[in-house]
C-alpha positions as CSV (number, residue, x, y, z in Angstrom):
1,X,92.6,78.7,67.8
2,X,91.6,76.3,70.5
3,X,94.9,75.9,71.9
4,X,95.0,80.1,72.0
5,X,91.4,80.4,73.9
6,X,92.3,77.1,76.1
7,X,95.2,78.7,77.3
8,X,93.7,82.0,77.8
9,X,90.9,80.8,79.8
10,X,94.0,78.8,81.8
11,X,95.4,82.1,82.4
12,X,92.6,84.1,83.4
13,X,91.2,81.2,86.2
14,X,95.2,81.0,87.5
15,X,94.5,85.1,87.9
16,X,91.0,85.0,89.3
17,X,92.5,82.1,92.3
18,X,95.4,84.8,93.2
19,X,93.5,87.4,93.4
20,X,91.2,85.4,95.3
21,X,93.6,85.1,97.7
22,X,95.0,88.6,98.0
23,X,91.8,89.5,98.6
24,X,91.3,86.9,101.3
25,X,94.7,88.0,103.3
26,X,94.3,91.7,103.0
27,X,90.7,91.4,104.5
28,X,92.0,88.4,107.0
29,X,94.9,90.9,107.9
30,X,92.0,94.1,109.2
31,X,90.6,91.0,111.4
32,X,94.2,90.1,112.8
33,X,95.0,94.1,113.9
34,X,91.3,93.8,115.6
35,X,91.8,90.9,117.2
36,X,93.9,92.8,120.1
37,X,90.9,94.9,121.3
38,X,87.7,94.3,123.1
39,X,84.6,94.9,121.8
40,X,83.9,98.3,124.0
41,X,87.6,99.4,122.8
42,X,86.5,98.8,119.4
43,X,83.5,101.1,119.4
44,X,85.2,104.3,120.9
45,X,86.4,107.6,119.0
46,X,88.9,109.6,120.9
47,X,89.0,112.4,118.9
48,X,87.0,113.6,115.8
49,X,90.3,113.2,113.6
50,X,90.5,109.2,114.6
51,X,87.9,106.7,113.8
52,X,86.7,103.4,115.8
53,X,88.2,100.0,114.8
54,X,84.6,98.6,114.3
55,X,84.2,101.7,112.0
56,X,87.1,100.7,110.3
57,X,86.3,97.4,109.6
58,X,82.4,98.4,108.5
59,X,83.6,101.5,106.1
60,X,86.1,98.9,104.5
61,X,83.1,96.2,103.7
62,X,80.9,99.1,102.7
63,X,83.8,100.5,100.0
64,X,83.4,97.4,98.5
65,X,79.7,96.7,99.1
66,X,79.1,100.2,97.5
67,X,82.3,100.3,94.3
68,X,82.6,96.8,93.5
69,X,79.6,94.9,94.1
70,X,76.3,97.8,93.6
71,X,78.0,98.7,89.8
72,X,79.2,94.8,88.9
73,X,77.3,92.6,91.0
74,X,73.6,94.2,90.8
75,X,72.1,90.6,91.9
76,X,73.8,90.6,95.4
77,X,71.9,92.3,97.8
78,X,73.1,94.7,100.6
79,X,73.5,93.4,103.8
80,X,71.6,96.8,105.2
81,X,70.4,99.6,103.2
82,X,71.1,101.6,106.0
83,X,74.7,101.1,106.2
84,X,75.2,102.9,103.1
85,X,74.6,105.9,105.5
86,X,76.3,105.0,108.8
87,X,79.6,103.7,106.8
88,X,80.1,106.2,104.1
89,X,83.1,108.4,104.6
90,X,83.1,111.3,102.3
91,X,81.6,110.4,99.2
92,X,79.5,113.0,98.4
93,X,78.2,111.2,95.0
94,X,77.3,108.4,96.8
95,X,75.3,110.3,99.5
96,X,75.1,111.8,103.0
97,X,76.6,110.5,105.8
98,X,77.1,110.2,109.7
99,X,79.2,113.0,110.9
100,X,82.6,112.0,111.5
101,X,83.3,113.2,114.6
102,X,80.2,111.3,115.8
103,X,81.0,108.1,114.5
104,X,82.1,106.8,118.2
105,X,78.1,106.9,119.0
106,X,77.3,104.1,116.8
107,X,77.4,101.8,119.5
108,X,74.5,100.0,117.3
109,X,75.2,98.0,115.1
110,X,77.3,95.9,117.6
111,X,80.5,94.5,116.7
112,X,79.0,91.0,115.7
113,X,76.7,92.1,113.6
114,X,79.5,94.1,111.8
115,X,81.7,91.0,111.6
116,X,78.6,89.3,110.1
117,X,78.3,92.5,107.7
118,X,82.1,92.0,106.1
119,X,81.4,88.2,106.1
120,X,78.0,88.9,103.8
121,X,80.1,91.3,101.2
122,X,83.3,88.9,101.6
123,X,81.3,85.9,100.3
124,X,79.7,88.1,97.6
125,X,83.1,89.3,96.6
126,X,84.2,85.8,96.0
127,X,81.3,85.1,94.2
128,X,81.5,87.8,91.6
129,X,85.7,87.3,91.4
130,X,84.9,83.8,90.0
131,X,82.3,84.6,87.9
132,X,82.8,88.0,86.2
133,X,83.4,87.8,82.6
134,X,86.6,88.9,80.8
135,X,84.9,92.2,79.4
136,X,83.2,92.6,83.4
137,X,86.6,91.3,84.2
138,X,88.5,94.6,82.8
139,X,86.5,96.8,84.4
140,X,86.3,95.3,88.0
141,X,90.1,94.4,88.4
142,X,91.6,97.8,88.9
143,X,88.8,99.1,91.9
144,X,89.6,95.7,93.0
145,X,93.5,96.4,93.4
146,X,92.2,99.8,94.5
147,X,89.7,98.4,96.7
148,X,92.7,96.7,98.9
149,X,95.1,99.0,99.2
150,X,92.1,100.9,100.5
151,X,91.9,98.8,103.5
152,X,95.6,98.6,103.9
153,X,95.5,102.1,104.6
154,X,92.8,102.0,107.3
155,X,94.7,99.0,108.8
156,X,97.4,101.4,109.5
157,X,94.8,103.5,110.6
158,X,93.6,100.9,113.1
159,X,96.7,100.3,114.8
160,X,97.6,104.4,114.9
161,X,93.8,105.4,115.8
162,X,94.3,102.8,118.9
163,X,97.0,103.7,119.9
164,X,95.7,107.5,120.6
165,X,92.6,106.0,122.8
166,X,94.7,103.9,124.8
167,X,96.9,106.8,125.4
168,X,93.9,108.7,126.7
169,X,93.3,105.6,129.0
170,X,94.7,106.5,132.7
171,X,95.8,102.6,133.2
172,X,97.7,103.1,130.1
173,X,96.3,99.5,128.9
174,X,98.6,98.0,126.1
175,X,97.1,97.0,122.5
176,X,99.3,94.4,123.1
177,X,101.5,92.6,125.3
178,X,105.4,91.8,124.3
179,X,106.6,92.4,120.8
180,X,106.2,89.2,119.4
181,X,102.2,89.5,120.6
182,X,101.2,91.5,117.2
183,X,102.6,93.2,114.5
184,X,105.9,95.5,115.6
185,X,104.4,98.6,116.0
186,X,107.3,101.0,117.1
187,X,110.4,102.3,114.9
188,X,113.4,100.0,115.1
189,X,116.9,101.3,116.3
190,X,118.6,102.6,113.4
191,X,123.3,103.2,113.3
192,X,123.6,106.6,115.6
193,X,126.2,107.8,113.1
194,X,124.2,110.2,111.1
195,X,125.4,111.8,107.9
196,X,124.9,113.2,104.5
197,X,124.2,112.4,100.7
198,X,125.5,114.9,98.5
199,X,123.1,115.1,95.4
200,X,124.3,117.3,92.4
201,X,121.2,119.8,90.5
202,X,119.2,118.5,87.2
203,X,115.9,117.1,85.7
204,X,114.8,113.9,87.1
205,X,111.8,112.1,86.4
206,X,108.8,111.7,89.9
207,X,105.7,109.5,90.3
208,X,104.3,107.0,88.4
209,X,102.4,106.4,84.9
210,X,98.9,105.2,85.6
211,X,98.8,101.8,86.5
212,X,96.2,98.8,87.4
213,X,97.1,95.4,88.3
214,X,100.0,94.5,90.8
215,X,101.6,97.6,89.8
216,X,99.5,99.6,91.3
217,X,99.8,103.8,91.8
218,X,96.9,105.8,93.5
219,X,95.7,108.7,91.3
220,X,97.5,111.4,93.2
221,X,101.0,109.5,92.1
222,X,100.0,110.8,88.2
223,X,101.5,111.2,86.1
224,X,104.7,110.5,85.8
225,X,106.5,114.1,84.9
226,X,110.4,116.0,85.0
227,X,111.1,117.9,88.0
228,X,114.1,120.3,88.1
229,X,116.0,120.4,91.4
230,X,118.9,122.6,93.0
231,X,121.9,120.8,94.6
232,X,121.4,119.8,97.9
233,X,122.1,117.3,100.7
234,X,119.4,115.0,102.2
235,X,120.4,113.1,105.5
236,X,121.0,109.5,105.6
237,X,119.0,108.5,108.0
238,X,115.5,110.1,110.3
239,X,116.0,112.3,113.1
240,X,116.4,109.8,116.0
241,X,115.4,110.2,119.4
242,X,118.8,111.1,120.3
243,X,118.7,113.8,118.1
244,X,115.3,115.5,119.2
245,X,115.9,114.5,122.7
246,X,118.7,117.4,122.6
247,X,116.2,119.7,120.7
248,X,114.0,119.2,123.7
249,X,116.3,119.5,126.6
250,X,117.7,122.9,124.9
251,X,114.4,124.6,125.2
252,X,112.4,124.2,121.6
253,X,109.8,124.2,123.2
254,X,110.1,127.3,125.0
255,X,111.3,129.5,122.7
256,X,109.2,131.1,119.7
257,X,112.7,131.6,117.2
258,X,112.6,128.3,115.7
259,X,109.0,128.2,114.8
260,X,106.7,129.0,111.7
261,X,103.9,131.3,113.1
262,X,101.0,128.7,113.2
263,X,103.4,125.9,114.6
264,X,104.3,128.7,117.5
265,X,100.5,129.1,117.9
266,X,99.7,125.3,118.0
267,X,102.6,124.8,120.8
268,X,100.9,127.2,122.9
269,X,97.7,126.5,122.4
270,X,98.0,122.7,123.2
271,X,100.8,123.0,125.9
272,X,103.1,120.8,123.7
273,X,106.7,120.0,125.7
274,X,107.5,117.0,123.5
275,X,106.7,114.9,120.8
276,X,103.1,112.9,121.8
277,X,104.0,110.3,123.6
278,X,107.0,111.3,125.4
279,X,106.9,110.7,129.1
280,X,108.9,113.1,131.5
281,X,110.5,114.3,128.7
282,X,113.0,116.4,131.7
283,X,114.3,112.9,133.4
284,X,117.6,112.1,132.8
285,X,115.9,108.8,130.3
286,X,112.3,109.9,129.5
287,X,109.4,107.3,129.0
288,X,107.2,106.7,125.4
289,X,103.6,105.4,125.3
290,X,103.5,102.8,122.7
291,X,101.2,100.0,121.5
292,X,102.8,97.3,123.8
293,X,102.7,99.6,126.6
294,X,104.8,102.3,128.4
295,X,108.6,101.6,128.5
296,X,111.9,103.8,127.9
297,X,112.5,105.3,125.2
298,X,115.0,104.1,123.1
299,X,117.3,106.5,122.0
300,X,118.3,105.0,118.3
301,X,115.2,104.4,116.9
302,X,113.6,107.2,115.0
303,X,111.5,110.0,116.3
304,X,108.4,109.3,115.7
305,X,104.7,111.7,116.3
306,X,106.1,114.6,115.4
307,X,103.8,117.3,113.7
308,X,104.8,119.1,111.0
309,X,105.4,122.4,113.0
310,X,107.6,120.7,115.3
311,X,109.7,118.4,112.4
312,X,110.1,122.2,110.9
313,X,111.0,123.5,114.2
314,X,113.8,121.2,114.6
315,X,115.3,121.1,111.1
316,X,115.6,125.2,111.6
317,X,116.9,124.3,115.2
318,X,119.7,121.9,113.1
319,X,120.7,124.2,110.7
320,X,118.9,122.3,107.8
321,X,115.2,122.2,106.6
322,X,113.4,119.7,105.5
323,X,113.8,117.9,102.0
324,X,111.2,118.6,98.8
325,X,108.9,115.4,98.4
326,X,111.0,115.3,94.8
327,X,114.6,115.3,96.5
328,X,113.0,112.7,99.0
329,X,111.6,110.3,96.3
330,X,114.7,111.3,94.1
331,X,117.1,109.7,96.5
332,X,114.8,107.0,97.3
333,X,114.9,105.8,94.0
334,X,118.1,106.0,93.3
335,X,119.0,104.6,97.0
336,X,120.7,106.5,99.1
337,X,118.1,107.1,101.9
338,X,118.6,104.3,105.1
339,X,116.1,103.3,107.4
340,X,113.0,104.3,105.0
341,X,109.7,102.6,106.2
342,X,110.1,103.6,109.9
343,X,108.8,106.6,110.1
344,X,106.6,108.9,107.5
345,X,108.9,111.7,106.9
346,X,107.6,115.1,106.5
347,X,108.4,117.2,103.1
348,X,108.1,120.7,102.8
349,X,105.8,120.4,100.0
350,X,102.8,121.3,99.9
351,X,100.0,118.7,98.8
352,X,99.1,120.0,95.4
353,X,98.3,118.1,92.0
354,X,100.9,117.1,89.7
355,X,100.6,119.0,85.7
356,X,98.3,117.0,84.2
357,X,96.8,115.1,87.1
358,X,93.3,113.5,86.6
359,X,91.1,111.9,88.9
360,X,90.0,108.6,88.6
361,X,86.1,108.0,87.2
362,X,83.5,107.5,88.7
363,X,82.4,107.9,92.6
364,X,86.4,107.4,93.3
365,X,86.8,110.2,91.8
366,X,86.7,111.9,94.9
367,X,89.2,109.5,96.9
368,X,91.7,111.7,96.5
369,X,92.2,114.9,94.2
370,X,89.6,116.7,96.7
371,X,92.0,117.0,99.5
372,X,94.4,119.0,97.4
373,X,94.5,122.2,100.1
374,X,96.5,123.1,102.8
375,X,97.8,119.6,103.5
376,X,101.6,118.4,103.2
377,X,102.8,115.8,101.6
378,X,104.7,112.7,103.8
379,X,107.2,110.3,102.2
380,X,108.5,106.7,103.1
381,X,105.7,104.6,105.3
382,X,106.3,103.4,108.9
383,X,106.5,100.6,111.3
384,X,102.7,100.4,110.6
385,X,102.5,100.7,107.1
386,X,101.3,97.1,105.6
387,X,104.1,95.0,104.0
388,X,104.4,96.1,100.1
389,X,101.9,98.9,100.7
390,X,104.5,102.1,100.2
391,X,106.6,102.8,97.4
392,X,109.2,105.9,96.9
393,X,106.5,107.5,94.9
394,X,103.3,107.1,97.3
395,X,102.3,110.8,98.7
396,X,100.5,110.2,102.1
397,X,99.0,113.6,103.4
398,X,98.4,115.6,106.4
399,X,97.0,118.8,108.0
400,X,100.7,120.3,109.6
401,X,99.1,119.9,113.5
402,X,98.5,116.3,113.0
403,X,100.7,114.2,115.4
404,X,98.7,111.2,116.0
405,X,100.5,109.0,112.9
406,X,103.7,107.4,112.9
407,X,105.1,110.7,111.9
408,X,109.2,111.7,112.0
409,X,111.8,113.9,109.9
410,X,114.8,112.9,107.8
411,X,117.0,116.4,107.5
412,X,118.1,118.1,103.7
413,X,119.9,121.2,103.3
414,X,121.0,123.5,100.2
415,X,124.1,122.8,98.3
416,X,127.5,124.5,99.4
């Protein structure tokens, strides 16, 4: 019985020192995707749909300040009381908040004291890692691993939310300069041949069983369930730039016959010509703003900050439409989708529950299931998607107008 309980406790100190670490690289990694930007670039909001970096890397601390550490760690005290107010981003159980689209007037605190702020939690996080009982242990382990891929998703957030205030900059400053300055942060140049996978009709199974641990599934992944779908085709590869490039130069944009209603509406209203980005999208080799700055755009890779008005726009344009998110994650699984993890690729599904979805308990309760309305569901992960972050069942999730993320469209089309 020793021998059992020796080895047990061996197992358990051998978890709590890697998760220790994991824990230590994901936050490192937010720090490393700051690092690029000044201070003053750090505090700005460009628009009320992007956040500041320094708001970023404050609402990150404060998930776990407020989750982790308030329920399992009662003895470590908050860094400020107020925070809980300025860094809180929809929570309604956990109380009001700053307005988002004012969150680029928080000027105070500075960005030092905010780098002091995620050094206080990171040190109490370590603290209660080590020490937590096994029965604490239980509890605390999954809204750890929940915790972190939190963050992961606002350090993609970081890097797209940049990129738009730049863009709004008239120098056109780079986050960074050269490629092999900070993480790549464009689509890479995929084979131009494009073509088709032919997938017969029948019952497959989607999404994933509830998990905790390193196999990790967020809530709106669950559960697991059988899908029927029809025959169809699904592209090989995204649209590239090639490919929209033609869409462009033929007029989508100036004619109304390829459009839904609201996507027609949205082109008008915002004087859309191309995808955001896109330079002089009329010269014989257009231009692309990126993160390292303004250069040509390459014609192979992907095409990337599309909407989901114009990804629909061009798949009518094609002859095609746009795959379900269970014919996309379908072929994902069983491989036959290239260059995944470019772009997100729209679906035509809508973002709705599975059958027998349930939120998670407790305050993160509300970190996802709430936004189950008039939002479409993404597939795949880009260029600024975290390493090991996506998975063929993850379901990111956007109003159709949004443009701003790493956005593209891989092609399907009914069976013969």
């Amino acid at each position: 019985m020793s021998a059992r309980i020796d080895d047990l406790r061996s197992r358990l100190d051998h978890d709590r020192a890697a998760w220790q670490q994991r824990y230590a690289e994901v936050r490192a990694a937010s720090l490393a995707l700051a690092a690029p930007l000044s201070a003053e670039d750090q505090c700005v909001q460009a628009m009320a749909d992007a956040s500041p970096t320094k708001w970023h890397l404050a609402h990150t601390s404060w998930f776990f300040e407020t989750v982790l550490l308030a329920e399992h760690a009662p003895h470590a005290r908050p860094f400020d009381e107020r925070y809980g107010f300025l860094f809180n981003s929809y929570y309604e159980a956990l109380g009001p908040r700053h307005p988002r689209p004012q969150r680029g007037l928080l000027t105070r605190p500075p960005h030092s004291e905010v780098l002091r702020y995620r050094e206080h939690v990171d040190a109490a996080m370590a603290e209660l890692i080590e020490g937590a009982g096994e029965r604490r242990w239980a509890a605390i382990e999954p809204l750890l691993m929940l915790g972190l891929q939190h963050e992961q998703q606002h350090q993609e957030l970081i890097l797209t939310d940049a990129k738009f205030l730049l863009s709004c900059n008239p120098l056109q400053p780079a986050y960074a300069e050269g490629d092999g300055a900070a993480p790549r942060c464009h689509p890479q140049a995929m084979d131009a041949a494009q073509g088709w996978r032919e997938r017969p009709g029948g019952i497959v199974a989607v999404g994933r069983a509830p998990a905790a641990g390193a196999d990790f599934a967020f809530d709106n992944e669950t559960p697991r369930h059988r899908v029927l779908l029809a025959g169809h085709a699904i592209a090989r590869r995204p649209v590239s730039n090639r490919d929209y490039l033609e869409f462009v130069r033929e007029g989508g944009y100036r004619s109304a016959a390829h459009w839904l209603s609201d996507g027609w509406a949205a082109v008008q209203a915002g004087g859309w010509e191309a995808p955001l980005y896109w330079r002089d999208a009329g010269a014989a080799r257009p231009t692309v703003f990126t993160l390292h700055g303004e250069r040509a755009l390459d014609l192979d890779e992907p095409v990337s900050h599309l909407s989901f008005y114009e990804a629909s726009a061009y798949a009518a344009w094609a002859g095609a439409r746009l795959p379900t998110e269970f014919e996309w994650e379908a072929a994902a699984n069983d491989g036959m989708l290239d260059a995944t993890g470019e772009v997100w690729e729209w679906t035509r599904s809508s973002y709705d529950p599975y059958p027998g979805f349930r939120p998670l308990a407790g305050a993160v309760a509300e970190y996802n299931g709430k936004f189950m309305v008039g939002q479409l569901v993404l597939r795949g992960g880009s260029c600024a998607t975290p390493a090991g972050h996506a998975r063929p069942s993850y379901r990111n999730f956007f109003p159709p107008s949004a443009r701003w993320q790493f956005s593209g469209v891989r092609l399907a089309k009914d069976a013969a």
